[in-house]
VEXDREN-2710 file (C-alpha; in Angstrom, 1 decimal):
% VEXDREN-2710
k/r/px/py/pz
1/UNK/-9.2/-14.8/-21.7
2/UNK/-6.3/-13.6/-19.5
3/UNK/-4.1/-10.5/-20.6
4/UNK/-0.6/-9.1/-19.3
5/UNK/-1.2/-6.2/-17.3
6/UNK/1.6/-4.6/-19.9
7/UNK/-0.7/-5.2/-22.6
8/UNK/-2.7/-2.3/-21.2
9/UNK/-0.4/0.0/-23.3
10/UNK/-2.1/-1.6/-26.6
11/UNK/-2.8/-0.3/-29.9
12/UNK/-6.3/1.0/-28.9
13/UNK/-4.3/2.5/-26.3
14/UNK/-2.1/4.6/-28.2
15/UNK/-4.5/5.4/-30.7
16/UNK/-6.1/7.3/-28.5
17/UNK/-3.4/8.8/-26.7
18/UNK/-2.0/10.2/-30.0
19/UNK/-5.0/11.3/-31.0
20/UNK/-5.4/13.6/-27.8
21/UNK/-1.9/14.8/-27.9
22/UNK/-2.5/16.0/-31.9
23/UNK/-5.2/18.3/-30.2
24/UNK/-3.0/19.7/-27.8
25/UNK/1.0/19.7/-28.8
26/UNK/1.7/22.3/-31.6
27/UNK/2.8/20.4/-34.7
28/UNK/2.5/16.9/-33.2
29/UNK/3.2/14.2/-35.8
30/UNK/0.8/11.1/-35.0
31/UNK/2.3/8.8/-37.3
32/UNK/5.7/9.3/-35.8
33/UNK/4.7/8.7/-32.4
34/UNK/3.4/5.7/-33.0
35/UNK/6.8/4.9/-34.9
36/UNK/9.1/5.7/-32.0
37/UNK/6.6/3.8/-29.8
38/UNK/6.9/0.3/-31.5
39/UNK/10.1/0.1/-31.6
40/UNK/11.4/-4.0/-32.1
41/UNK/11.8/-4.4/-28.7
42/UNK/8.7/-3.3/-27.3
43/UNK/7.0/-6.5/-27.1
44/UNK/9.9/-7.5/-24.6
45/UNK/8.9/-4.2/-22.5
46/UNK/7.2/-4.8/-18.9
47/UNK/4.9/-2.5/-17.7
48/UNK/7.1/-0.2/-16.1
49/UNK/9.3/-0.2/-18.7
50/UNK/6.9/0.5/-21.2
51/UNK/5.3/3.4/-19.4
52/UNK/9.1/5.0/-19.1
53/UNK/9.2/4.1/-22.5
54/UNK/5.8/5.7/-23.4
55/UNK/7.6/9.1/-21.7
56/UNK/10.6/9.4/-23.2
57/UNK/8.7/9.0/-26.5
58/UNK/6.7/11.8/-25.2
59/UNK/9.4/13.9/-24.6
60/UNK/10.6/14.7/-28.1
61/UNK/7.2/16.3/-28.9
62/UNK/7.7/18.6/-25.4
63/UNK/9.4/22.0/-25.5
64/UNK/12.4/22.0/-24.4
65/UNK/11.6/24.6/-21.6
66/UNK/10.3/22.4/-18.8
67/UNK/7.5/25.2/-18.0
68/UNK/6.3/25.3/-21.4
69/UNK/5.7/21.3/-20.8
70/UNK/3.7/21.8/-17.8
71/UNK/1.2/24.0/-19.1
72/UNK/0.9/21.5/-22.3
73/UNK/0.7/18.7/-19.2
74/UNK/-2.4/20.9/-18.3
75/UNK/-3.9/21.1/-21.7
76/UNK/-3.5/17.6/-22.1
77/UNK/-5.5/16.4/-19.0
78/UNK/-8.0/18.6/-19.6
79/UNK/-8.3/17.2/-23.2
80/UNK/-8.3/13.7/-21.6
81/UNK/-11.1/14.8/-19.2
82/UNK/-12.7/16.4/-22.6
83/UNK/-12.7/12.9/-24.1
84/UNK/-13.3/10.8/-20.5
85/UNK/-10.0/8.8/-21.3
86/UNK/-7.9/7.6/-18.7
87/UNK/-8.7/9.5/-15.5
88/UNK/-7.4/7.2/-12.3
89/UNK/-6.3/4.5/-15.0
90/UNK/-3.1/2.9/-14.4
91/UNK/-1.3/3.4/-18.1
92/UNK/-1.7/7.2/-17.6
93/UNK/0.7/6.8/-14.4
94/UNK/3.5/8.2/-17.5
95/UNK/2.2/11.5/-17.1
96/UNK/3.3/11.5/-13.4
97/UNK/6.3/9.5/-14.3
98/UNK/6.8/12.8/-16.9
99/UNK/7.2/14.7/-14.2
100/UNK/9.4/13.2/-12.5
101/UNK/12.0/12.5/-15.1
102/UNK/12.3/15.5/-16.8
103/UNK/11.5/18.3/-13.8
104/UNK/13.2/17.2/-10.8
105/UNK/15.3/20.5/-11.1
106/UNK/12.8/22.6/-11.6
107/UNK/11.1/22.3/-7.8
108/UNK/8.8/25.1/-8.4
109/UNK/7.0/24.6/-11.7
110/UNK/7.1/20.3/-10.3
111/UNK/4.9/21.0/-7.6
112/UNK/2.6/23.1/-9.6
113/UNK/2.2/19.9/-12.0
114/UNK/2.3/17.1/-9.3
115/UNK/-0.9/18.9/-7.0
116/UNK/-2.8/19.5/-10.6
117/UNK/-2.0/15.6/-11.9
118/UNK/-2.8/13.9/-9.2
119/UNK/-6.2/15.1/-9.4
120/UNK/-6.2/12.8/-12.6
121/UNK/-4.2/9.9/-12.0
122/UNK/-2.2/9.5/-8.9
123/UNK/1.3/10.8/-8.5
124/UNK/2.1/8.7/-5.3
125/UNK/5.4/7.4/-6.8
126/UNK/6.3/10.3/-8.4
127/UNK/6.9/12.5/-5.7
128/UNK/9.1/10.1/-3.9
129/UNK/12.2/11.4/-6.2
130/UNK/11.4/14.9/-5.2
131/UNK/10.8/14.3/-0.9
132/UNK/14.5/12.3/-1.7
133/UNK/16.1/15.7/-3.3
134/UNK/14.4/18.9/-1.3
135/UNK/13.4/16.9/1.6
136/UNK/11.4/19.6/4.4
137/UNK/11.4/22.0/1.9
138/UNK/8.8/19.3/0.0
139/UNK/7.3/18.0/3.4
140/UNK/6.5/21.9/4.1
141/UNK/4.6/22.0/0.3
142/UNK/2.6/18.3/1.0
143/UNK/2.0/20.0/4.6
144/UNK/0.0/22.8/2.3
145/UNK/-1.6/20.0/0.1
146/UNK/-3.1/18.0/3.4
147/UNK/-5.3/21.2/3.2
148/UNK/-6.2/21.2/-0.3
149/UNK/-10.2/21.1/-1.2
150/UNK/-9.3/18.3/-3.6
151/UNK/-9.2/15.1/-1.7
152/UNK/-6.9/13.3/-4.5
153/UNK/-4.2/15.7/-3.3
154/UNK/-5.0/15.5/0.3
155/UNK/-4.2/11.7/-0.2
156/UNK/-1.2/12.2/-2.0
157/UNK/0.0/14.4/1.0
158/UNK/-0.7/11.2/3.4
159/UNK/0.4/8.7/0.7
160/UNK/3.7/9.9/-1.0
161/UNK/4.8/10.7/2.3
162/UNK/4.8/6.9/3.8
163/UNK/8.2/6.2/4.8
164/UNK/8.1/2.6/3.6
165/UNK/5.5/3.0/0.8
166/UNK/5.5/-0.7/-1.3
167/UNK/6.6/-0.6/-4.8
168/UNK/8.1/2.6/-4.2
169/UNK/11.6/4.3/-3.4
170/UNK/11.9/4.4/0.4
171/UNK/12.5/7.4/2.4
172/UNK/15.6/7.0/4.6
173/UNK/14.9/10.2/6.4
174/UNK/11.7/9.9/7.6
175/UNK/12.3/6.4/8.3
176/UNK/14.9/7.5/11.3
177/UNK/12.8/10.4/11.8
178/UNK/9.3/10.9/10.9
179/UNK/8.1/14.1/12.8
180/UNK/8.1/16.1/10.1
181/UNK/5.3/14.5/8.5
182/UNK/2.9/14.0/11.8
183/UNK/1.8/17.5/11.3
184/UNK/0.1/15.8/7.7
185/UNK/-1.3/13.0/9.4
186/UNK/-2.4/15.4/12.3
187/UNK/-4.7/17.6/9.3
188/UNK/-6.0/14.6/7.7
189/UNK/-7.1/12.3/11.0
190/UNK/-10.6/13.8/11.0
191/UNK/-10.9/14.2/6.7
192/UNK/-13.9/13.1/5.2
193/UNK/-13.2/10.9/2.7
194/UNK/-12.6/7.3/4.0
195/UNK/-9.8/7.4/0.9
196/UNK/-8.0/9.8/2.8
197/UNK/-8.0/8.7/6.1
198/UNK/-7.2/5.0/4.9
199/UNK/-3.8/6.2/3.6
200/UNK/-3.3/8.0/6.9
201/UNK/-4.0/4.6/8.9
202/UNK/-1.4/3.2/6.0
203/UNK/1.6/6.2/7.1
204/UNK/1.2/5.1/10.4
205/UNK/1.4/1.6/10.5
206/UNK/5.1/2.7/8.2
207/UNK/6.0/4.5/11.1
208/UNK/5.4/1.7/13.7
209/UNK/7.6/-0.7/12.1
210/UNK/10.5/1.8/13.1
211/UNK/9.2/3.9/15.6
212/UNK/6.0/2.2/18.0
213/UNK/6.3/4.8/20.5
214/UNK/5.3/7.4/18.3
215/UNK/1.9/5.1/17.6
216/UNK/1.3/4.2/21.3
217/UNK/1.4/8.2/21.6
218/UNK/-1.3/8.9/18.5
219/UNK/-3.0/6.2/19.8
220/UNK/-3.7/7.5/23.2
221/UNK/-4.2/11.3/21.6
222/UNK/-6.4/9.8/18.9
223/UNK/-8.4/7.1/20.3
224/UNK/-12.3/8.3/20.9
225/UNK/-12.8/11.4/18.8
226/UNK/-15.0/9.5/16.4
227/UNK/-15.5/6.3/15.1
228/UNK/-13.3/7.1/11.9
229/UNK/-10.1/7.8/13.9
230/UNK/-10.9/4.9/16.2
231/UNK/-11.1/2.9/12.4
232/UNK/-7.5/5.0/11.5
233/UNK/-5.8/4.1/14.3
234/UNK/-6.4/0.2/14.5
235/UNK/-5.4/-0.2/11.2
236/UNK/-2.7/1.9/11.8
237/UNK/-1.8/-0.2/14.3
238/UNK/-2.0/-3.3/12.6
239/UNK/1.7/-4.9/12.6
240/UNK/2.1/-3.8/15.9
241/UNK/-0.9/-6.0/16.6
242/UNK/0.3/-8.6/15.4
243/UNK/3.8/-8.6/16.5
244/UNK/2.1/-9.0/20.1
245/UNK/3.2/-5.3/21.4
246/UNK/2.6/-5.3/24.8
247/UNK/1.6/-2.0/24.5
248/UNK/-0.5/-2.1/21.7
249/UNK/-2.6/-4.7/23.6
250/UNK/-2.8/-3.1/27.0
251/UNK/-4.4/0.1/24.9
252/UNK/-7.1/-2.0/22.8
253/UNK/-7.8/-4.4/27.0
254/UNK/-6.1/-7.5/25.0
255/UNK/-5.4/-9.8/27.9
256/UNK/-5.2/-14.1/27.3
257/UNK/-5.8/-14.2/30.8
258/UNK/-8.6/-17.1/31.7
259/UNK/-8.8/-17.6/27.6
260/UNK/-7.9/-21.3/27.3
261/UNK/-6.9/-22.9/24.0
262/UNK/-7.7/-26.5/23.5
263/UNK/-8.2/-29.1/21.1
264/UNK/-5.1/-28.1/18.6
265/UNK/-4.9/-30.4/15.7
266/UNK/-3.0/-29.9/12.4
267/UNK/-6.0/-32.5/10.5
268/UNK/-3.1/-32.7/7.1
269/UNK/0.1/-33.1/8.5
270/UNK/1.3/-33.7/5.2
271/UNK/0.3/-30.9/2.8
272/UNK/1.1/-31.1/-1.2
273/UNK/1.7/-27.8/-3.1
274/UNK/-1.5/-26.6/-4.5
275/UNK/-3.6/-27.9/-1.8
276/UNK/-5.2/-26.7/1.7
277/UNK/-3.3/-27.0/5.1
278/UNK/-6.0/-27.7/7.4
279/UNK/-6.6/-27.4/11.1
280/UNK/-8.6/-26.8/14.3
281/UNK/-8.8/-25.7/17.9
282/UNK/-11.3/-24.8/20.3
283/UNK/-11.2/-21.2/22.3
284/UNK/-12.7/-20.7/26.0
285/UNK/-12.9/-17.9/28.0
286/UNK/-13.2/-19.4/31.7
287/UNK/-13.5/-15.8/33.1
288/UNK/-17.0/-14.5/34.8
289/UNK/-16.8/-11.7/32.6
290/UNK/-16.8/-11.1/29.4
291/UNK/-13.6/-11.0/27.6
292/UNK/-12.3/-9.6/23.9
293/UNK/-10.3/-12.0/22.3
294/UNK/-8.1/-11.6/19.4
295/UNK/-7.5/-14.7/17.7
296/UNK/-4.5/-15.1/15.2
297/UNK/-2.4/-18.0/13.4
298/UNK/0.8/-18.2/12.0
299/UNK/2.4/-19.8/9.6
300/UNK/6.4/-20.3/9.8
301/UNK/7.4/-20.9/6.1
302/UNK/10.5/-22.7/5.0
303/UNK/12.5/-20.1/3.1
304/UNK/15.1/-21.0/0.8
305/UNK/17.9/-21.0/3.4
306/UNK/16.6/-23.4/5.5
307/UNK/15.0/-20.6/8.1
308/UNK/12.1/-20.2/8.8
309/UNK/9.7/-17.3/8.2
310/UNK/6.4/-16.1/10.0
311/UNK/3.5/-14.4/8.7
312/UNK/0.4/-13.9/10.9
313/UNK/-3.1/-14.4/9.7
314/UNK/-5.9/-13.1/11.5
315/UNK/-9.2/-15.1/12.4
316/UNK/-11.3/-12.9/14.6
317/UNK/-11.8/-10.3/16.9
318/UNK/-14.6/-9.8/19.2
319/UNK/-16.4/-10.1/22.7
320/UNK/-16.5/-13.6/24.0
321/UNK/-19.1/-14.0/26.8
322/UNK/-18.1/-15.8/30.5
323/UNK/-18.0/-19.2/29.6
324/UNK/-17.9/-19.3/25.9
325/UNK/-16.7/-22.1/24.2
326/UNK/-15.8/-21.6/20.2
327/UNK/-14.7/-24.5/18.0
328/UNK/-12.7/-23.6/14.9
329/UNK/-12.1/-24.8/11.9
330/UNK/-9.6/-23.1/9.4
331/UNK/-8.1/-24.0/5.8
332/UNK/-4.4/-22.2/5.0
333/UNK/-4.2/-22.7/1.2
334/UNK/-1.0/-22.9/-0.2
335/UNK/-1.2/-22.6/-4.3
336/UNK/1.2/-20.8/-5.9
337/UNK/1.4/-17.0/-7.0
338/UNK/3.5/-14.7/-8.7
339/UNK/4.6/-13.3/-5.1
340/UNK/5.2/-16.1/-3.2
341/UNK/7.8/-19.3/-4.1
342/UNK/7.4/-22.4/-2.0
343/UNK/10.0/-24.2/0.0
344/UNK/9.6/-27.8/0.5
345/UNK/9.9/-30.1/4.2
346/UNK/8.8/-29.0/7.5
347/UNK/6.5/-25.9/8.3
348/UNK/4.9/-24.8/11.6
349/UNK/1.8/-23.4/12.7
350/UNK/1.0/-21.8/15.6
351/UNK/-2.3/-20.4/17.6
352/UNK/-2.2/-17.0/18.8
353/UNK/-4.5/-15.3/21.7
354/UNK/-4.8/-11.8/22.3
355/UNK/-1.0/-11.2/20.7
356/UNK/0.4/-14.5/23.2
357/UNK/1.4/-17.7/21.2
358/UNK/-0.5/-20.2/22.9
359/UNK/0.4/-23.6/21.2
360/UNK/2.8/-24.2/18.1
361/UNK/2.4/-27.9/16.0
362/UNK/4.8/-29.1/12.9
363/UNK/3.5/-29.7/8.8
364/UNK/5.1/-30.9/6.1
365/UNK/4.9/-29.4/2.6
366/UNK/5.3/-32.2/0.1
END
């Protein structure tokens, strides 16, 4: 049986919720929680919505003095913890989002709460609102967390910082200028936990969509120390990859040279929604020595304006011996998902070899 990812703030849900915060807010009346929480239109409610929700309705059980609230923000995490309810569960994301809405003026006491949440469910978003308002002045205190012994807030240093971070506000600042956070990235290239350094690999690939010479540069510093920053900063470099940066290749010895493609077929030239595009092509390297070969498609999607749109899939990566041949067969589904809408009549695909676009052939979606 399928469920709404809203329906995670359920009754059980609340049941318990209120029954924690009875243990920890003085005078804390259950009964009318529960009352301001289904109110007639909370059915109606998205998840976001009903996680705001879920804190405002929190908020007139707080004290009015926002430091008094983040002590009681302690007592109720630890009460949680008490309990093992809700630690690195999504509906809890309110407490965060607490934070953020009611103590954005109070930069002090908000940092105190953010580095002790986030040890309990991530505070990723809610920090965006405060790097927006105090900008370095928050930098320098994430700076500060990218040392912390807890690794939950060494990620949140590396992860609330992203300029472009999805779902979230973006950071115009550090977009045009991210320096200020390479000193983060710089403490957390060699951390320990793959967590961690996967969110730094994440920052960086933010930062080459607007900035590739500062990549080409971390690359080159980077490359070699161990194995983990090796792993950092290829998948930090991941969009420059597959944009084809010349650079980017040169640094990783990506060359198409003496790597022939052949045999390019589109095997459904007409595809219907729901189904597979299908294809195949066969890959030599004619060199006498052996070459690494990255090997990539893309797929130009109709958009709704009649343009077309590319999105690059990757196949493989890895050694190919002198004379190699490879055939390959690939399927490109095209069903339907909440994220993507479907354009109908002509589509392309095209082969790509070590970042170089090789051979491009037509489709049709039906």
């Amino acid at each position: 049986m399928s469920y709404l990812l809203k329906d995670l703030y359920s009754p059980l849900f609340y049941d318990k919720l209120s029954s924690v915060l009875a243990k920890t807010i003085p005078a804390f009346d259950e009964q009318k929680f529960i009352r301001l929480i289904y109110v007639p239109e909370f059915d109606a409610k998205e998840l976001k919505e009903r996680m705001k929700h879920t804190t405002r309705v929190l908020n007139n059980f707080m004290p009015a003095d926002y430091a008094e609230s983040v002590k009681l923000i302690e007592k109720i995490i630890a009460q949680l913890r008490m309990e093992r309810i809700g630690e690195d569960s999504l509906p809890y994301m309110f407490i965060p989002d607490y934070i953020e809405t009611y103590g954005l003026n109070d930069f002090k006491n908000s940092v105190k709460a953010l580095e002790f949440t986030t040890q309990f469910t991530s505070c990723e978003f809610a920090v965006r609102p405060f790097i927006l308002k105090y900008e370095l002045d928050m930098i320098s205190e994430m700076q500060k967390w990218s040392k912390h012994e807890n690794h939950k807030v060494r990620r949140l240093a590396s992860e609330g910082s992203r300029p472009r971070l999805p779902w979230a506000m973006g950071i115009p600042f550090l977009k045009k200028d991210p320096s200020s956070i390479l000193p983060i990235l710089e403490n957390l290239k060699c951390d320990d936990s793959e967590y961690v350094r996967r969110s730094v690999a994440n920052s960086i690939n933010d930062i080459a969509k607007d900035h590739p010479s500062i990549v080409l540069d971390l690359a080159s510093r980077w490359s070699g120390l161990s194995k983990e920053t090796d792993a950092i900063v290829k998948h930090g470099s991941r969009t420059l990859l597959k944009q084809g940066h010349a650079e980017i290749l040169k640094h990783y010895g990506l060359d198409d040279k003496g790597i022939h493609l052949s045999d390019f077929k589109v095997l459904t030239p007409e595809v219907k929604i729901g189904a597979n595009l299908e294809f195949s092509f066969s890959i030599e390297n004619t060199n006498e020595t052996e070459q690494k070969v990255r090997l990539e498609y893309a797929i130009y999607y109709m958009k709704q304006n009649g343009q077309l749109a590319k999105k690059v899939f990757k196949v493989s990566e890895r050694p190919y011996p002198p004379g190699t041949k490879i055939d390959v067969n690939r399927k490109q589904k095209f069903v339907l998902i909440t994220t993507r809408k479907f354009y109908l009549g002509k589509h392309q695909i095209s082969i790509i070899i070590n970042g170089i676009e090789k051979d491009i052939s037509i489709f049709e979606l039906v």
